[in-house]
N, C-alpha and C positions, 0 to 999 in steps of 0.2 A: 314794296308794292310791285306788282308784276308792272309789267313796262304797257302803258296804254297803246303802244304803238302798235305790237304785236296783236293782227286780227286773226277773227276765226276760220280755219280752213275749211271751207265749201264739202269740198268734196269729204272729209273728213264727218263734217256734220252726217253729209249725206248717210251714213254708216253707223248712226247715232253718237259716237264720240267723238270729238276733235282735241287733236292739242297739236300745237304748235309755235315756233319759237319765231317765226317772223316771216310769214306769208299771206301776200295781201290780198289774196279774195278772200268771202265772208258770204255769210246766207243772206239770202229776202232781206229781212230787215236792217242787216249790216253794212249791205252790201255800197250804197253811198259814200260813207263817213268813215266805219270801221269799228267796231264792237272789241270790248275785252272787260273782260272781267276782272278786276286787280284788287288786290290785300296793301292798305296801307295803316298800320295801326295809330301814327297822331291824326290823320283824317276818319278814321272809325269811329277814334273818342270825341272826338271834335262834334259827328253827326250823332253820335248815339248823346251827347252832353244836350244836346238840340231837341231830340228825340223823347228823352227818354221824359219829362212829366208829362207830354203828350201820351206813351201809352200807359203811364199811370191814370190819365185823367179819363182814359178810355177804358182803365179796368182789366189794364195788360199787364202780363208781368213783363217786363223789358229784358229780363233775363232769355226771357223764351224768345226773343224776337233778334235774328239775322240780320244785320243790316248789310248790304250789297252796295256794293261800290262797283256803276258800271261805266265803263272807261267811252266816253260815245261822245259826238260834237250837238247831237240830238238833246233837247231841251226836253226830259221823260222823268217819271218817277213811278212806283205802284207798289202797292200793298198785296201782301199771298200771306195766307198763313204761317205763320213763325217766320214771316220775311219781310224788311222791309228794304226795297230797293231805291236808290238813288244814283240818279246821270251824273257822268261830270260836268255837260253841256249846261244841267238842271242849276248846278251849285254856281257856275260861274255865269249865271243869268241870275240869281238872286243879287241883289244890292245890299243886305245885310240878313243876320240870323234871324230876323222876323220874319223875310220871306218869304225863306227855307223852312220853317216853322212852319207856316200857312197849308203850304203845301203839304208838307209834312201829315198836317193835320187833316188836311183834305184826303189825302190817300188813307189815313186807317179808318177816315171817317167811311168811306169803299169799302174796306174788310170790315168795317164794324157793321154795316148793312149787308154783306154776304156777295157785295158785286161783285168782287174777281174771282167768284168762282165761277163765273157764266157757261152754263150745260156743260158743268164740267170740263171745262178745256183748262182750266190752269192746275186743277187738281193732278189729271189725266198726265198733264206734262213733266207732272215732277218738279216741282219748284224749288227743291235747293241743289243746284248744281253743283259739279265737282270742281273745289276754286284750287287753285294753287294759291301758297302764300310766302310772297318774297317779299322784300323793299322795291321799290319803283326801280327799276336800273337795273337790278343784282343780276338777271337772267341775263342782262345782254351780253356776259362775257361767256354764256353755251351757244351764240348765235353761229359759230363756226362746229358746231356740235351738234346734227342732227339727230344724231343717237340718244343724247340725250335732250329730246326734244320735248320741254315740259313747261311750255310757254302758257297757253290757255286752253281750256277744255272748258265744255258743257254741253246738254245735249240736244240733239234737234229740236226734238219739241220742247224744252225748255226756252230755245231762241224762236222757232215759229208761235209759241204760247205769246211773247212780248207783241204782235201786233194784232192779236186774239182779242184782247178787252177791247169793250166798247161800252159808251156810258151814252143812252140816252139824258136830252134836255132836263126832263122831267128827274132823274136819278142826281145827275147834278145839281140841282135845287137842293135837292133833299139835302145830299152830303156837303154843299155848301153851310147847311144851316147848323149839320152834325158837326162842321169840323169848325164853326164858328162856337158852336155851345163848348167843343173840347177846349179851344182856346181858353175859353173863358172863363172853366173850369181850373184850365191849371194857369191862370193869375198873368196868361199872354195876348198882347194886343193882336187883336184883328186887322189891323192895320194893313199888319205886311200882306195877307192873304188875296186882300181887295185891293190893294197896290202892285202886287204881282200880277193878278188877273187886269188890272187897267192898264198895265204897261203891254199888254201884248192882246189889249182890246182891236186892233187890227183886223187880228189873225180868221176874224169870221168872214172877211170880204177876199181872202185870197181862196185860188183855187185849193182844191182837196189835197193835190200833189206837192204844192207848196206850203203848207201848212207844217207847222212842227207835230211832230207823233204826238206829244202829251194835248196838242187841240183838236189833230184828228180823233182821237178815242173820248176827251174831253169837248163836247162841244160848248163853244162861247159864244156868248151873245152881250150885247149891253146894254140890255135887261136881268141879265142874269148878276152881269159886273153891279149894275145899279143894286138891285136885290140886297145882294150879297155889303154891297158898304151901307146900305141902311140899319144891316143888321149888325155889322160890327160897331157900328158906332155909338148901337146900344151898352155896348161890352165896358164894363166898370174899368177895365186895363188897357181900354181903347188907347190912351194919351201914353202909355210906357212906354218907353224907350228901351232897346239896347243896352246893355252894360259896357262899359269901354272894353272890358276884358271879353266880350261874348265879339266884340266890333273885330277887336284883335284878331282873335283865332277863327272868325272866320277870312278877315284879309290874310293870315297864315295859309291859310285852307284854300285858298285861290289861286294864292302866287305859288304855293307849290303845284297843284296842279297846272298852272299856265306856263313853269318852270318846264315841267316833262311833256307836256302833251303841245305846247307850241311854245318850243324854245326861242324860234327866228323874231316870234311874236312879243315874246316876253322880253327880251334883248330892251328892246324899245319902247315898249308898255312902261318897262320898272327899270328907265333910263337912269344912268347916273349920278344925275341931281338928287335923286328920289333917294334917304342914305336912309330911309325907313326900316326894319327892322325885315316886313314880310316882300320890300323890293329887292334888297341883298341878300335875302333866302331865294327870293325868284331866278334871280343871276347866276348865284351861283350854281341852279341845279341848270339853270339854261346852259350855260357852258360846259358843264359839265355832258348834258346833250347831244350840245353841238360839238362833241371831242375836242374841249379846252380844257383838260382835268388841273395844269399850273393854275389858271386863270379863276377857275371853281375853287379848288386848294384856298389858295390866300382868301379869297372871303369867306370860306369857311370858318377858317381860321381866326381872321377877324372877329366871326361869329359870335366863338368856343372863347374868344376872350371876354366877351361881354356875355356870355351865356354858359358857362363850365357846366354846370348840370343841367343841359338840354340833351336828353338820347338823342333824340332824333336827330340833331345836329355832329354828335359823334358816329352816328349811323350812316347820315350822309357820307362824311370822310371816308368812314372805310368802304362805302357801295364803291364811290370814286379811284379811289386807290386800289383796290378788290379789280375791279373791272380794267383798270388799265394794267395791269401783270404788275403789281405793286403788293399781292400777298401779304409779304410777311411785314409791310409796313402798315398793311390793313391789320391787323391783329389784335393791336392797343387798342386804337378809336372803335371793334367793334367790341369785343372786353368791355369797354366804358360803357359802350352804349345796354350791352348788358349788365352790370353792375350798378347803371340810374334806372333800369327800368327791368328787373328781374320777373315782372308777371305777365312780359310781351314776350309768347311764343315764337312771331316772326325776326325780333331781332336776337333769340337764338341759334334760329336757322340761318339767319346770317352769319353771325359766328364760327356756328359746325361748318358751313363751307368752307371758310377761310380755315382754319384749322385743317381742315381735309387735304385742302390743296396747298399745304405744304409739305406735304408727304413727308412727315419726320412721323416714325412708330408713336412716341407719344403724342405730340399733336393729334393727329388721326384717331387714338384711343379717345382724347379729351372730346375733338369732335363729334364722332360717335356719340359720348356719355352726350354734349349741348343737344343733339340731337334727338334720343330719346327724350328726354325730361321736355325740351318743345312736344314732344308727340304725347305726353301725359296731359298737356290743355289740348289740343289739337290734333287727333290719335286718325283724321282723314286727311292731313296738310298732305299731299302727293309731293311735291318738293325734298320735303323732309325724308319722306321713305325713298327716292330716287337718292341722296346724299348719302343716306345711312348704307345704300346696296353699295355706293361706292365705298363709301368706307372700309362695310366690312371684304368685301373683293380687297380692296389694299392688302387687309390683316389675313386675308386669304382662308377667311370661315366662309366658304361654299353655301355650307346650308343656308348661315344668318341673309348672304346677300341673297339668294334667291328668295326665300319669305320674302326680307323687304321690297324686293320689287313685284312679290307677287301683291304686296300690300298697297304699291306705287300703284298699278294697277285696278287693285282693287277701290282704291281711292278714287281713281278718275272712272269705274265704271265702268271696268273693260274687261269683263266675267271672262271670256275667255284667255285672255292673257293672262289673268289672275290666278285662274285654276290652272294654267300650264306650267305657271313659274313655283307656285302651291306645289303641285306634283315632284316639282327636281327638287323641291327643299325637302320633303318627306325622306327622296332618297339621300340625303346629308344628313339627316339632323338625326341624335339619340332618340327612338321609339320612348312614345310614352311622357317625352320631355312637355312642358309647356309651350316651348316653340314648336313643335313636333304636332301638337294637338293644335295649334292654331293656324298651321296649314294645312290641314285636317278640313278644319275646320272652312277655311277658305275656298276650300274644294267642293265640297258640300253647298254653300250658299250661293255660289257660285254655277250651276246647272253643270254637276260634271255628266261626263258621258256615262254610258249603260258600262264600257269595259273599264273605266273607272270606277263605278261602285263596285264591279263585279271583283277588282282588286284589293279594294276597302272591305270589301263583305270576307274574302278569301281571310282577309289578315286580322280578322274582328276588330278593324279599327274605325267603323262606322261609330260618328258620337253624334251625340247632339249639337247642332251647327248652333254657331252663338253669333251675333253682331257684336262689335267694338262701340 
């Protein structure tokens, strides 16, 4: 998972794309707290395991739908076509998966009525941004590395689009009623929804400025709260509970977040006494954090003895070890973590780093190879194409590294870097090749200049530009 520390660069946005590895100003709506956008695949399955009869019972495929994980102290969630987005703020203010749910259902109950597209402003924006996708941590060992600076991106108006929605009273009624009927379609209590909304029944008596975003754009009332628990109380699944395992994974789902995004916090929160399962995950990634990697170590450790086939637990280890100049002792534990979980893209690309950056010829070959095969699920991970440029620069294929960075590039949305780095691979690569034709191709989709076609026209190698 990219590190929620690292915010958006201001002046970057201003330009339409931003990436950066740990620079703390941030646009408008960032600009508070601190915005990022982060990849962590046991908290994705965790929301989308939450998620997903929700957009069955709405008539979604769940397949087509992104779930966004956005890294913020803001209490925010929202629906966009093929998107659905989720705050850290959001999750670690729910009290269990029912309330998470609630909301949940509340927001496609919004895209299911057509609200966030409102005159076009979230269309207009582009709503799937260019994510990178790491583990939580793994980026912090390029914070000495501005060059390769591949922390977070997205685009202006994708971040000025997030304070764009606004949900009259009236609209809220409705989707309250939509996202109670979804509940109760797919066999989940109302409960948490009208529990969430009464827990921050307050929020209508504070100023505008003090209010959390998801009530500025959501306005509450309680009438609205009342409304809304009359309705779910109808609901046949009103009285259900939790599953002890849904209870688990989401206190998993907390304490790792409250691990990396307020370690000093978590130190204390998931004290000692506490020998629970998700407060010695908490710990250990707080120290790890707070640069105690010994300290993190042994509880991990502790872990992987009560847990041997948990990836994400051998994932941690090697972020840890990876991160503090520990390499080649990261190796194994991220091996493992690939070998429990062979169809998580991200902790391939953890791998292919470690691998890379042991600079031994085979290593580096094998990297490479975890690399691509990550880019066969995930063929936009930017991450991935920035590794694989190193790579091949290691193995000293000129053409392959420049593609791949013209593809880094291309991934985050930056046509003209894309088509620059496109062009110097043309001049490497065998005419005619497949690699050859897909920078070509990059060129082309990419607004090249008039004396760039006029070089493409010259050599008849104008094709038809393809997407990935």
């Amino acid at each position: 998972m990219v590190s929620p520390a690292r915010s958006i660069s201001h002046a970057a946005l201003a330009a339409a794309v931003a990436f950066s590895i740990a620079l703390p100003a941030a646009p408008a709506s960032a600009q508070d707290e601190g915005m990022a956008l982060i990849r962590d695949t046991e908290i994705e399955e965790i929301l989308r395991k939450d998620a997903e009869p929700l957009f069955k019972a709405a008539g979604v495929d769940s397949k087509s739908i992104e779930i966004l994980l956005i890294g913020s102290k803001e209490l925010n969630a929202f629906a966009a076509p093929s998107t659905m987005a989720v705050y850290t703020g959001l999750i670690l203010e729910a009290d269990n998966p029912n309330q998470l749910q609630g909301v949940i259902a509340h927001e496609v109950g919004h895209l299911a009525a057509g609200h966030s597209a409102r005159s076009g402003e979230m269309s207009s924006a582009g709503m799937k941004p260019f994510l990178l996708t790491m583990g939580l941590g793994v980026l912090a060992a390029l914070a000495g590395a501005p060059d390769a600076a591949a922390g977070l991106v997205g685009s202006a108006g994708y971040f000025g689009t997030l304070g764009a929605m606004g949900y009259s009273r009236e609209q809220e009624s409705r989707t309250d009623q939509a996202g109670a009927a979804m509940l109760e379609r797919a066999g989940i209590s109302g409960k948490g929804l009208a529990d969430f909304f009464d827990k921050f029944r307050y929020q209508e008596v504070f100023q505008e400025a003090r209010r959390f975003a998801y009530f500025r754009s959501h306005p509450l009332s309680s009438s609205r709260i009342d409304s809304l628990r009359h309705r779910v109380e109808q609901n046949a699944s009103y009285d259900k509970v939790d599953t002890p395992e849904a209870m688990e994974e989401h206190k998993v789902m907390k304490a790792k977040l409250d691990g990396f995004l307020n370690p000093t916090t978590a130190i204390v929160k998931y004290g000692e006494k506490d020998t629970s399962y998700a407060a010695r995950y908490a710990r250990s990634i707080a120290y790890y954090q707070m640069k105690q990697p010994d300290q993190s170590l042994k509880l991990i450790d502790a872990l992987l003895i009560e847990q041997p086939k948990n990836p994400y637990l051998w994932e941690l280890k090697g972020q840890v070890l990876f991160e503090f100049g520990r390499a080649k002792e990261a190796e194994q534990p991220q091996r493992k973590s690939v070998e429990l979980k062979p169809d998580a893209p991200l902790l391939r690309v953890n791998l292919g780093q470690t691998l890379i950056a042991l600079d031994e010829p085979v290593k580096i070959e094998e990297g490479a190879a975890e690399l691509r095969k990550a880019l066969t699920q995930e063929d936009d991970n930017a991450v991935a194409w920035r590794l694989l440029a190193q790579a091949y620069d290691k193995q000293g294929k000129e053409g392959l590294a420049r593609l791949a960075t013209g593809e880094y590039h291309f991934a985050l949305g930056d046509a003209q870097q894309a088509r620059v780095f496109a062009m110097r691979a043309r001049e490497k690569l065998t005419k005619d090749t497949p690699e050859w034709r897909r920078a070509t191709d990059i060129v082309l989709t990419s607004k090249p200049s008039k004396d760039d076609l006029k070089d493409l026209a010259k050599e008849g190698s104008i094709v038809r530009s393809s997407t990935r």
